[in-house]
ChimeraX commands (.cxc) that place a marker at each C-alpha (Angstrom):
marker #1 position 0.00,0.00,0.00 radius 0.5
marker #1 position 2.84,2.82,1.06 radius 0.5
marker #1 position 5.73,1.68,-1.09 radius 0.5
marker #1 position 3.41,2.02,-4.69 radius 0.5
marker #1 position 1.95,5.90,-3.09 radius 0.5
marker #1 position 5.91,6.79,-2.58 radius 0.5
marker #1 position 6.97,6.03,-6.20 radius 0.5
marker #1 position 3.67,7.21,-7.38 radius 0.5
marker #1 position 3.76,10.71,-9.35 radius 0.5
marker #1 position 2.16,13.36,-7.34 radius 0.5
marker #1 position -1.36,14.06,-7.45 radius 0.5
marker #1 position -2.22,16.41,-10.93 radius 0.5
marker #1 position -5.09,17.74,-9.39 radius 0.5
marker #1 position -7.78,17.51,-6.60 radius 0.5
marker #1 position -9.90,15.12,-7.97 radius 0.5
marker #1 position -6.54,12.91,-8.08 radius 0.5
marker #1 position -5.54,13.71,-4.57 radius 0.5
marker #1 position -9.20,12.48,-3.61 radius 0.5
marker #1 position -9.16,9.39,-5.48 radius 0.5
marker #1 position -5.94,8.48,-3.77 radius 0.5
marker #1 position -7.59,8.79,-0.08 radius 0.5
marker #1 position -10.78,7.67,-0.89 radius 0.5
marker #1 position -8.51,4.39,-1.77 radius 0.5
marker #1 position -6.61,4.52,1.55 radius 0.5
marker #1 position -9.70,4.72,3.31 radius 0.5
marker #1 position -11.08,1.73,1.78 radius 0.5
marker #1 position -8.03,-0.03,2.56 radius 0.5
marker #1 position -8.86,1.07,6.26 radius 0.5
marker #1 position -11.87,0.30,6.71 radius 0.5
marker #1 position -12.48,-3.70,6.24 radius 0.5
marker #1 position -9.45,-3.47,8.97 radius 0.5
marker #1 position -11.63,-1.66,11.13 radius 0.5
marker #1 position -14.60,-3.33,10.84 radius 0.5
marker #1 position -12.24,-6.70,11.50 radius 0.5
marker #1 position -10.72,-5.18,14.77 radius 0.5
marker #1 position -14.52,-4.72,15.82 radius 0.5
marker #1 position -15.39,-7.90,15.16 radius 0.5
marker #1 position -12.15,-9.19,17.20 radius 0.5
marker #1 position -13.57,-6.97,19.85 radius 0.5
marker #1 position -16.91,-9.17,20.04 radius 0.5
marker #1 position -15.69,-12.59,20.13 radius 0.5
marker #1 position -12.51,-11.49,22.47 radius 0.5
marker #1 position -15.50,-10.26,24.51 radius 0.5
marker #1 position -17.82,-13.81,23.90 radius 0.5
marker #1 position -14.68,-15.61,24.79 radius 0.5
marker #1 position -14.19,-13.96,28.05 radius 0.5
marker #1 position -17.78,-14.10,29.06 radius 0.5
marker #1 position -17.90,-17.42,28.43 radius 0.5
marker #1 position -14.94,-18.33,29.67 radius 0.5
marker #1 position -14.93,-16.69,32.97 radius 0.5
marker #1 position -18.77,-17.63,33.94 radius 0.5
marker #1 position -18.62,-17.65,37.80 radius 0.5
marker #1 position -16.58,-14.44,37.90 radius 0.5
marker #1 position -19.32,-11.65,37.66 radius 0.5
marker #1 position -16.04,-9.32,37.20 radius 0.5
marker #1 position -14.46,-11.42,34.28 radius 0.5
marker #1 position -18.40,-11.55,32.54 radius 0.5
marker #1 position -19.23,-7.80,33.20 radius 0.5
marker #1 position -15.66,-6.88,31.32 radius 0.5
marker #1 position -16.68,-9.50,28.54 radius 0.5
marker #1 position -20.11,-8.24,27.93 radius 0.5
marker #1 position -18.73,-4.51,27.60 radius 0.5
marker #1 position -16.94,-6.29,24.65 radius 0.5
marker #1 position -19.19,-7.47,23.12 radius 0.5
marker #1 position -21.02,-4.28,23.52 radius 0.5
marker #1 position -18.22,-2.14,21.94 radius 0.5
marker #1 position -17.56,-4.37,19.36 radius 0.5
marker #1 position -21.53,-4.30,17.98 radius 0.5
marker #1 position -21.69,-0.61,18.63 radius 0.5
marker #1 position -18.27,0.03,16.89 radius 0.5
marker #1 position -19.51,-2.11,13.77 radius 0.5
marker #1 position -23.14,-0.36,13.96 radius 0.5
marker #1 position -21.20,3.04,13.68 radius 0.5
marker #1 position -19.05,1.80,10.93 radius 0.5
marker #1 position -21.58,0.39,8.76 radius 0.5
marker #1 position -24.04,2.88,9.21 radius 0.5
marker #1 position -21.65,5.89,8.50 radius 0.5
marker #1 position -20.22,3.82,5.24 radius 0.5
marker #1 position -24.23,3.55,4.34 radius 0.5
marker #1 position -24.05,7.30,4.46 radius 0.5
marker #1 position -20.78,7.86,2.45 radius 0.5
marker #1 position -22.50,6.07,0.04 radius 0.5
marker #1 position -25.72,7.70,-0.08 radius 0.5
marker #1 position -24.08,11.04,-0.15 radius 0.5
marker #1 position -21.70,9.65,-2.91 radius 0.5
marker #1 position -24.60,8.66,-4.92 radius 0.5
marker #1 position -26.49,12.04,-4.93 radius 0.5
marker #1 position -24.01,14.92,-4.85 radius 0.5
marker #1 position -21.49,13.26,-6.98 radius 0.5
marker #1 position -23.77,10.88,-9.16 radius 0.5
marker #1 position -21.17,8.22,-9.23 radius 0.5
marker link #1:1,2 radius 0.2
marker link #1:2,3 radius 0.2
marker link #1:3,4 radius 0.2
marker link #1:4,5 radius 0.2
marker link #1:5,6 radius 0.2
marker link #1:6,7 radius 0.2
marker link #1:7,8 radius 0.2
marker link #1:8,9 radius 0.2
marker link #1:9,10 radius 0.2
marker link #1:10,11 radius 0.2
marker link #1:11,12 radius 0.2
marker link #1:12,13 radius 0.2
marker link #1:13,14 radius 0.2
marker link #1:14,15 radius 0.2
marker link #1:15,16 radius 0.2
marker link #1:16,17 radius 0.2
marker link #1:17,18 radius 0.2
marker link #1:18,19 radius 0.2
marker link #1:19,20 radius 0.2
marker link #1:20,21 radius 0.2
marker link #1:21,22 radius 0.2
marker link #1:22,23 radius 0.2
marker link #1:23,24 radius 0.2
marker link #1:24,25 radius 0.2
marker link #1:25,26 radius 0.2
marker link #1:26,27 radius 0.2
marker link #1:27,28 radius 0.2
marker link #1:28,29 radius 0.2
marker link #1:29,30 radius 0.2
marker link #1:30,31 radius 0.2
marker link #1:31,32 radius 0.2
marker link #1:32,33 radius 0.2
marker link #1:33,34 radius 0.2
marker link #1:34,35 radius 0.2
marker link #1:35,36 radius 0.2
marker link #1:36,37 radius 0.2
marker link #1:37,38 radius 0.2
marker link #1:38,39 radius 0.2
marker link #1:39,40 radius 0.2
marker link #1:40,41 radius 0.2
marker link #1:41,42 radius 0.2
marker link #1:42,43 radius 0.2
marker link #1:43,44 radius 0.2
marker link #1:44,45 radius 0.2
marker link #1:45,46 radius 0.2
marker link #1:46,47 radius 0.2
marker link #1:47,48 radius 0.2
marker link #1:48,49 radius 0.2
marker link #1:49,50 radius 0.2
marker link #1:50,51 radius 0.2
marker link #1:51,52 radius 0.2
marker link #1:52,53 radius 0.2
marker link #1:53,54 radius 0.2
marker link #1:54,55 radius 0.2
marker link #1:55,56 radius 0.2
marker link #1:56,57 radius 0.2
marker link #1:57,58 radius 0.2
marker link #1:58,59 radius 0.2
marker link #1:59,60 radius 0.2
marker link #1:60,61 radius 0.2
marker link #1:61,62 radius 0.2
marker link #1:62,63 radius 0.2
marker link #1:63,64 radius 0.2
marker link #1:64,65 radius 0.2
marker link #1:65,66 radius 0.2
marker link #1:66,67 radius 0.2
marker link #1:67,68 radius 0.2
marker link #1:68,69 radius 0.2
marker link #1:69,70 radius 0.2
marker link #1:70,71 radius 0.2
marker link #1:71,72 radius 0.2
marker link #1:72,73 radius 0.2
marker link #1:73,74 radius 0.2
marker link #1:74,75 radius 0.2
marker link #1:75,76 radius 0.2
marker link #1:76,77 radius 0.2
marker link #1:77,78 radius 0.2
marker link #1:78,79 radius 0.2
marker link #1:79,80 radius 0.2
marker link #1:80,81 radius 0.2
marker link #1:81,82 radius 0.2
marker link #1:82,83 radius 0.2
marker link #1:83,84 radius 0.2
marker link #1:84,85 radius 0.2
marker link #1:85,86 radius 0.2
marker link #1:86,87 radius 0.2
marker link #1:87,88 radius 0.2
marker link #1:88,89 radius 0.2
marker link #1:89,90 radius 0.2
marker link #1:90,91 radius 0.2
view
């Protein structure tokens, strides 16, 4: 990903300079999305795992519950990338 944007020529113009971080940023965000869903099962796995300890299962559950609210936020605000892509720029 880095190495081809160093030997790449620089950016022409804006709509270049956009194309190039609209690509990072869909590099980034499958990542993301994979670190939230890390997030759940670490937190399933924990709960689960630790089922007398009402400690060890409260931590797990606010896992779980970061890791579906972090993917909620994700996929909803990629929904509305796309929306917005869709009307202003027509693409």
């Amino acid at each position: 990903m880095f190495p081809a944007m160093a030997l790449a020529a620089a950016p022409t113009s804006l709509q270049d300079l956009i194309g190039r971080f609209q690509e990072i940023i869909n590099m980034l965000v499958p990542l993301a999305m994979g670190l939230a869903v890390l997030a759940f099962i670490w937190g399933l796995v924990v709960y689960i795992y630790n089922g007398s300890n009402p400690a060890k299962r409260s931590e797990g559950y606010m896992f779980m519950v970061y890791g579906i609210i972090a993917l909620f936020v994700m996929t909803t605000m990629w929904g509305l990338v796309a929306i917005l892509n869709g009307t202003i720029l027509g693409a």
